[in-house]
C-alpha positions in Angstrom: 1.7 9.7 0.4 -2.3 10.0 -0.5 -4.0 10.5 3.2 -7.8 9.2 2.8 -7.0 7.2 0.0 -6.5 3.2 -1.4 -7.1 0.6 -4.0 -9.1 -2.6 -3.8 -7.3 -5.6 -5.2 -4.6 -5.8 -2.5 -1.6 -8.9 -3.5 -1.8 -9.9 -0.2 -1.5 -8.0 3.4 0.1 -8.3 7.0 -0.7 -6.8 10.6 2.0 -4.2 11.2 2.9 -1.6 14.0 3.5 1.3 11.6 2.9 2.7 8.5 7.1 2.3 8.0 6.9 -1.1 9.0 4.3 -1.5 6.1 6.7 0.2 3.8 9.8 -2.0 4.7 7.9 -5.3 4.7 6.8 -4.8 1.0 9.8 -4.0 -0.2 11.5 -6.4 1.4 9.4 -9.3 0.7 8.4 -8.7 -2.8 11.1 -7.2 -5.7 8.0 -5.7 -7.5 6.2 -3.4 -4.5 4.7 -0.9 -6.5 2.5 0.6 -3.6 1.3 0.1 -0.2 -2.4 0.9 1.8 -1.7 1.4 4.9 -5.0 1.2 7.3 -4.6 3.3 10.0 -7.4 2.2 12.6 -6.1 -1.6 12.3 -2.5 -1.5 11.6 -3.2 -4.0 8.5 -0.7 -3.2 5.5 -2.1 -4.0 2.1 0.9 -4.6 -0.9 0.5 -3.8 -4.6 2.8 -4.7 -6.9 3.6 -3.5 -10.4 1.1 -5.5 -12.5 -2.0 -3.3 -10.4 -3.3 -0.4 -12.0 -6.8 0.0 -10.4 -7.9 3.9 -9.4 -7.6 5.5 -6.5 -10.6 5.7 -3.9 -11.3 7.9 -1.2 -10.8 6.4 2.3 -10.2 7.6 5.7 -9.1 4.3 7.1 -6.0 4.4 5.4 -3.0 5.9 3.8 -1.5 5.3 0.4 1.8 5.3 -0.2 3.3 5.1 -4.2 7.2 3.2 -3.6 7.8 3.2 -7.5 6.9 5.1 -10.3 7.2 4.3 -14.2 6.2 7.0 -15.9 2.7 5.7 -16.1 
């Protein structure tokens, strides 16, 4: 997990109760979650999946949270 931290470019995004919530729905819903944003002051979950590769930017709203790594 990245505290303070997302990327723009979201795949698409769902109001959630918790950041595991966020977690489970993107793996559950799409075989490629790479990533999730999870924005703390909303409850809004933002999933990435494998073909995003933007940089990370700083942001106190939310929480980043890397589900699968590459190598790259």
């Amino acid at each position: 997990m990245r505290p303070g931290a997302n990327w723009n470019g979201a795949y698409t995004s769902k109001n959630v109760g918790s950041q595991a919530e966020c977690i489970s729905w993107c793996m559950s819903m799409f075989p490629t979650c790479a990533a999730v944003d999870y924005n703390i002051g909303d409850r809004v979950c933002f999933a990435f999946h494998m073909e995003h590769r933007p940089k990370f930017q700083p942001n106190k709203c939310c929480n980043r949270f890397e589900i699968y790594c590459n190598g790259t």
